[in-house]
N, C-alpha and C positions, 0 to 999 in steps of 0.2 A: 606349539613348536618351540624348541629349547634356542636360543640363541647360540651360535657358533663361536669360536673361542676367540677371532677378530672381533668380533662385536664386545665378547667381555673385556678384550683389552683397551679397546676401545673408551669403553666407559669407566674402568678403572682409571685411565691416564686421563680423563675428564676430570671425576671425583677425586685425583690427586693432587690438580694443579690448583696455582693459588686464585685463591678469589679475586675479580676484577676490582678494580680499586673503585670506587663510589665517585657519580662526578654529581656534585654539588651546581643545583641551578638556580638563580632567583629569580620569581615569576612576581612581577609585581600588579597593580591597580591601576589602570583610570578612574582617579576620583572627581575628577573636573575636566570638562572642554569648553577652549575657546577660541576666536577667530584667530587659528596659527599655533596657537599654545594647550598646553595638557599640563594637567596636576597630576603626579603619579606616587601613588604610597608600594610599599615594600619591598625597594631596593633601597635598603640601609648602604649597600656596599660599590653602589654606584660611584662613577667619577666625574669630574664635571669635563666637559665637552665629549662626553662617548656618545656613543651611538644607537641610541635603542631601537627593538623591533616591536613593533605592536601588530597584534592579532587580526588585524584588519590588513595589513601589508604598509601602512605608512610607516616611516621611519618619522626620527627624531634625535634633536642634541638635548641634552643637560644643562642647563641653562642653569637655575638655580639651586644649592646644595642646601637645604633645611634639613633640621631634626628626624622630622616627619613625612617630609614629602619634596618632591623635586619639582621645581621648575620646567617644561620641557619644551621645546621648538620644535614645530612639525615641519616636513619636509615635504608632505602631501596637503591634500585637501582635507579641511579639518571635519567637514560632515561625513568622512568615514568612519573616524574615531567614533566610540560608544563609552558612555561612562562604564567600568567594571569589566569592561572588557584586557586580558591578558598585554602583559609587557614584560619582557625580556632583555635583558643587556646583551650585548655585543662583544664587549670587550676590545672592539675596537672605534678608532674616530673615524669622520668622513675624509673619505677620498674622492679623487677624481683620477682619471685614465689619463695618463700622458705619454706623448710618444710625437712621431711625425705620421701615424695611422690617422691623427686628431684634422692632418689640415687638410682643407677644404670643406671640413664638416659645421654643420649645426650642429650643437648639444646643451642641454642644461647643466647649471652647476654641478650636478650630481654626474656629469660625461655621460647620459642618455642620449640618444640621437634623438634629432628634430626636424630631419631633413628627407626621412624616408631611404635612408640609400643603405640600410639597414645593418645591423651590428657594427661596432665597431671594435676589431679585433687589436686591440691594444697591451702588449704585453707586461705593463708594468703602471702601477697606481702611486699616486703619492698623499699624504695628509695634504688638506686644505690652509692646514694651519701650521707655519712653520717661522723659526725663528730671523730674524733679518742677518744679512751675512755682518762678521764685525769687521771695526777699521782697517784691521789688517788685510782683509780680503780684498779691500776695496783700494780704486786706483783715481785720477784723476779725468774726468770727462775734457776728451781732447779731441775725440771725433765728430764732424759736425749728421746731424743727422734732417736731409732737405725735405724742407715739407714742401715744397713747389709751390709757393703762394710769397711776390715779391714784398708783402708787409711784414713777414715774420722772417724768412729766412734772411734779409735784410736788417730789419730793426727788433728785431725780436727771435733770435737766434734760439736751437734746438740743438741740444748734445746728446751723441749716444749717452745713453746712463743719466740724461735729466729727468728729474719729475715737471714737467712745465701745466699750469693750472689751465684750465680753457673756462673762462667764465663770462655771464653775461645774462640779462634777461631772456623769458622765453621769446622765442623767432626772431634770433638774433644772428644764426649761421654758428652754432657753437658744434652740431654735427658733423657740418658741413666743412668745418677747418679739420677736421680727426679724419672723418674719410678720405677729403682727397690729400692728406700727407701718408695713409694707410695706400691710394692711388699711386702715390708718387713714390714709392718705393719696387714699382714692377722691376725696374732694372738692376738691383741691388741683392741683395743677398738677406735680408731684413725680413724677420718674419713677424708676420701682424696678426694680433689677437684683441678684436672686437668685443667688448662685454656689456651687454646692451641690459640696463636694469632697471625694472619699473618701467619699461616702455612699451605704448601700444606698439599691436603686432603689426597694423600698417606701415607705422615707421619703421619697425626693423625689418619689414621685409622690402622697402624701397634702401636703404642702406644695402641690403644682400643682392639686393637687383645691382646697385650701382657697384660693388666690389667684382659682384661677375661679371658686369659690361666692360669693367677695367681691366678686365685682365688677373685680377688679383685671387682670383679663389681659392686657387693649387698653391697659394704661401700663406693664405691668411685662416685661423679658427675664430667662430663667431659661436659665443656664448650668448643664451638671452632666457634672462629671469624675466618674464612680462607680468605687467599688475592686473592678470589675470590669473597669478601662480603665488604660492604659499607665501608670506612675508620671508618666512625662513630662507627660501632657495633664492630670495631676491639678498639678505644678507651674507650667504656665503658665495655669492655668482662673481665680485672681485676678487677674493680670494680663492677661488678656481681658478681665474684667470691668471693671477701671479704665479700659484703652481706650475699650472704649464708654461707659463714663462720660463719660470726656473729650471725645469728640464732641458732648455733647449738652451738657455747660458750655458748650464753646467756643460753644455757641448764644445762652448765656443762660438754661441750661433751670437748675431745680435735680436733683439724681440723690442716690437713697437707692443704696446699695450693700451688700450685705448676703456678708458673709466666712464660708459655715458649712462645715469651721469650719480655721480654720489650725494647730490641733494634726494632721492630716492631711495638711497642706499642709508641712509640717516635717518628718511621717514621708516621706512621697516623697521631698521632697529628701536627709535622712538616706538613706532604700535606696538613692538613686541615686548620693549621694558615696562610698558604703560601695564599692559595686561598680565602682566607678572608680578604686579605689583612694586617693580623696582621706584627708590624714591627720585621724582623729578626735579631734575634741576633749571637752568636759564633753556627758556620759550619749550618749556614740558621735557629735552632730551635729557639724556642719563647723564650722571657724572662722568662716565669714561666713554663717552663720543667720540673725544678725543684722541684717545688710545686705540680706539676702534680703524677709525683713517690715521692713525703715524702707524703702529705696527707694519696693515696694508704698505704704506707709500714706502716705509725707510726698506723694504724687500727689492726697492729699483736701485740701479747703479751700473757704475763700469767694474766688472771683477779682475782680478790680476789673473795670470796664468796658473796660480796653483788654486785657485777656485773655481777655473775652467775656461776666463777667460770673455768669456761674454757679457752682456751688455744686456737691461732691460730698462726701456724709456718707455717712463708713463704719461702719460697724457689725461688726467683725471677731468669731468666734467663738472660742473657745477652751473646752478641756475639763482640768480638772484632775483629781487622782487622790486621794481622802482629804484633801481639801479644802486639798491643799499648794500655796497660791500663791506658794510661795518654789521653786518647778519654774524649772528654766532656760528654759523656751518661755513661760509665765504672765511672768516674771517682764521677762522682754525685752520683750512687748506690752504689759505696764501700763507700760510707761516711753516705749515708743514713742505711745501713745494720750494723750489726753486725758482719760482717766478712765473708769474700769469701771463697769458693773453685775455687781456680785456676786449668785450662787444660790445659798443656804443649803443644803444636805439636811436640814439643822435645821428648817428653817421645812417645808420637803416632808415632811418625818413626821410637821407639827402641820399640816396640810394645807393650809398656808399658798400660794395659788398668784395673782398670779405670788410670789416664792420670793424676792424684793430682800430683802437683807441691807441696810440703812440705813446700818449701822454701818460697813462694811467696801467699801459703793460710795460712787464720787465723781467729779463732775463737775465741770472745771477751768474747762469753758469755757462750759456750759449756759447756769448761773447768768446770766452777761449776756445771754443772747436772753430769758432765761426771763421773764414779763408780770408788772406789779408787784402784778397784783391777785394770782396765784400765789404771787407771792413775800410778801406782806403774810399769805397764811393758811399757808404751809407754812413759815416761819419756825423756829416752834415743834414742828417733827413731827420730826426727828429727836432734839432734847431731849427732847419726851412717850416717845417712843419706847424711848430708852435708859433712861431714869429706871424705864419700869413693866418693862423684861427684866431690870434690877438688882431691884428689888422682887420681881420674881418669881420670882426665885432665890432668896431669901429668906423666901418665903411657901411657897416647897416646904418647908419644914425642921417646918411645921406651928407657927410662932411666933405669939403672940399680937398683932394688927395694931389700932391704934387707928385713930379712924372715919377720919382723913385720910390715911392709906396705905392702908386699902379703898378709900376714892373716889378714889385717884390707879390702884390697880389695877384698879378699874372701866373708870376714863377708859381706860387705855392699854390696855385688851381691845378698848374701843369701837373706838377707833382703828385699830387693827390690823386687825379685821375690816374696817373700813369698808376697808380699801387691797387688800382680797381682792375680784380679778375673774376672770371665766370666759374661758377661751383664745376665742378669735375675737370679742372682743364689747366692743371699743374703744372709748372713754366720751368724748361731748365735753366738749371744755374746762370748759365751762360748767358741766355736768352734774357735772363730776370737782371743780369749785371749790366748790358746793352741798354734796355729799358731805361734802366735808371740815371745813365748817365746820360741818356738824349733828354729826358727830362731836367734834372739838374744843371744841365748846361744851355735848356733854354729851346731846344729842339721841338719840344711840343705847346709852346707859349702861344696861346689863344686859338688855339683847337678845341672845337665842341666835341660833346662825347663820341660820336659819330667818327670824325675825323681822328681822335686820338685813340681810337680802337683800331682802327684800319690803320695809324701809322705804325702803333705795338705791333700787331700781326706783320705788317712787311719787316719790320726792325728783327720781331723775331725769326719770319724767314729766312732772311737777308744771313743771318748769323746760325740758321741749322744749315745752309746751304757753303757755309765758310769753310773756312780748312781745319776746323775744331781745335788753331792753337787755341782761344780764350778756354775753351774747356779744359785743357789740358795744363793752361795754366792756375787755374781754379781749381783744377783736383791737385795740384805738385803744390799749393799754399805758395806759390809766389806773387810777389807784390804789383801793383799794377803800375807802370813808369809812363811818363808822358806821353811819351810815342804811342804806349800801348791806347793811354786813352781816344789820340788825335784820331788811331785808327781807326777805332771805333766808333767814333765823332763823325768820321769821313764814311764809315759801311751805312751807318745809322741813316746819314744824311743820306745818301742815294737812293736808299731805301726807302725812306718816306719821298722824296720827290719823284722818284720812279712810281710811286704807289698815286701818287697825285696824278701824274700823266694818263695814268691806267684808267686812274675814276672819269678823266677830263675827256679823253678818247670812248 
């Protein structure tokens, strides 16, 4: 049968038109596997941090640029990979899904869900890898940002846009300070992004337990590299998190970010330069360890209004080893931060909890956000403080004490306890300002722990049950004047002698 004359014009306007232009593809090699890493020959035209695909479905970054072959970072489990098996370039880097689709979810670095609540429909990705905003963008930290816990937001203040260091040996409460100031933001506007790395899944799943007992779910995202997953997704699991931080500055929002912890986040990159052959430097890590946490960290601040206005404060964790903060990874973050929170094991075997070393944390940049009425009563608390741990080093020896170095070791047991809170149960302002000053003024002098827990709790009923001026004068940063103190002197005091009645009855 003759083809119809549609049919021949058909194939004539085929046979006429121009030839498809040729797309050039480069298929490369697996020539080596190892725990995380791959050796790949023949992408000459590769770049370094793109993204490859390999023929098994794991992905991979570019890691090292040789003559002959590349370096590669896996992104999956490396017993899928097969030597000679196909690799392909991307052409593009790693992303992650950013939006407010993200909160309440579990996801890995790569914005996978974790959580089972299935897809998550996010319309916009951004690189993981991005440059830190420069001076001009950036503004001075002048807002205080409360972690509800009276040792820090007292003597060791937190500013929107700080990087504040959270360090200390293991089982020291270094979690337990990040979650409940992540808690203590339910009433605030403050969104919080968890980034749990190298850590068992128990732990991070009592941490998710306790964010959804607080309340906190519907504002906060939890990322978790666990060292059960590829070294790779545990080194790029910080930098996901600052990503989406950055989305939500760039709104104007403000963003808690929480680092647990980057001694983790060092050992990954360590296995993974080791086996790449990169040359080792001080205690095996790479020369640019360094650069690895400043880029990360210098991504936090206060932005001005033409950079959107927002705020991201980080919170980095770190674990030290016999309490050596002269360790090369301790010693690099306290230089790159803004100032630590040190955890005693000292104070944790006097059951000191949270565990803030006074002496040895410091905050560079708090102090300016931190409320004057704060600052008028916590003045003198690291003074009282040091004075009564030198006395009482002293008073171990069993030396004879005249009556004004007992009432100074009175006062600074007072004190001490009064700064002792229970994990999840974040103290407001107000509440934490009252405390301090029935302590400081001698109010809770020779109460055992017993008695000086029960006189906090009425102190801080006493002052949820007020007329919320002290609150009101603690958010407006006004000063705190005698009266106001006396008052508080006089609510304090009812408050525990009422609460004494109560127990006597």
């Amino acid at each position: 049968m003759r083809p119809d004359a549609a049919t021949l014009y058909l194939v004539q306007a085929l046979l006429d038109s121009p030839a498809p232009t040729p797309k050039l593809t480069e298929i490369g090699r697996v020539a080596e596997v190892g725990d995380g890493i791959a050796i790949v020959t023949g992408l000459a035209r590769a770049l370094s941090d793109e993204l490859l695909e390999f023929a098994s479905g794991v992905r991979g970054i570019v890691f090292d640029l040789e003559p002959d072959r590349l370096g590669v970072v896996l992104l999956g489990p490396s017993h899928r990979v097969t030597p000679g098996e196909d690799v392909r370039r991307s052409g593009q880097v790693v992303s992650v899904p950013v939006g407010p689709e993200l909160l309440g979810r579990v996801i890995d670095p790569l914005g996978r869900p974790r959580d089972e609540q299935g897809p998550i429909d996010a319309k916009v990705r951004r690189p993981v890898e991005a440059e830190a905003p420069d001076i001009l963008h950036r503004t001075a930290v002048a807002r205080p940002l409360a972690t509800g816990l009276k040792a820090v937001d007292a003597a060791v203040p937190v500013g929107l846009g700080q990087r504040e260091l959270i360090i200390g040996d293991r089982q020291t409460g270094k979690t337990s300070i990040a979650v409940d100031t992540i808690l203590n933001q339910k009433k605030t506007d403050v969104i919080c992004i968890y980034c749990a790395i190298g850590q068992r899944g128990d732990a991070v799943a009592k941490v998710i337990g306790a964010i959804g007992e607080g309340g906190m779910t519907g504002q906060t995202v939890i990322i978790t590299a666990g060292d059960e997953d590829a070294p790779g997704l545990a080194y790029i699991a910080p930098y996901a998190a600052m990503t989406i931080a950055e989305s939500f500055a760039a709104k104007g929002r403000d963003v808690l970010v929480v680092m647990d912890d980057l001694t983790h986040h060092a050992h990954s990159y360590r296995e993974l330069s080791l086996l790449l052959r990169r040359p080792p430097g001080r205690e095996a890590f790479p020369g640019d360890i360094f650069y690895v946490h400043a880029r990360l960290l210098e991504r936090a601040g206060q932005f001005t209004p033409s950079a959107g206005g927002g705020s991201i404060t980080a919170l980095p964790v770190v674990e030290t080893q016999a309490e050596n903060l002269s360790a090369y990874i301790p010693t690099n973050l306290i230089s790159i931060t803004d100032g630590q929170i040190y955890l005693s094991p000292r104070l944790v075997r006097k059951n000191q909890f949270p565990a803030v070393d006074l002496g040895v944390s410091v905050s560079r940049v708090g102090g300016k956000a931190q409320s004057r009425a704060f600052r008028d009563v916590a003045g003198n608390l690291r003074v009282t403080l040091s004075q009564f741990e030198e006395l009482e080093e002293f008073a171990r020896f069993g030396t004879r004490l005249d009556d004004a170095t007992r009432a100074r070791l009175t006062r600074g047991a007072a004190v001490r306890a009064a700064l002792r809170q229970p994990e999840r149960d974040p103290m407001p302002a107000s509440a934490q300002l009252a405390v301090l000053i029935a302590a400081m003024e001698g109010l809770l002098d020779g109460m055992d722990e017993a008695q000086t827990g029960a006189a906090m709790a009425a102190i801080r009923a006493a002052i949820g049950a007020d007329d919320g001026s002290l609150a009101a004068q603690i958010a407006a940063d006004a000063p705190l004047s005698e009266a106001d103190r006396a008052r508080i002197l006089a609510l304090a005091g009812r408050a525990i002698e009422a609460g004494g009645n109560d127990a006597n009855a």
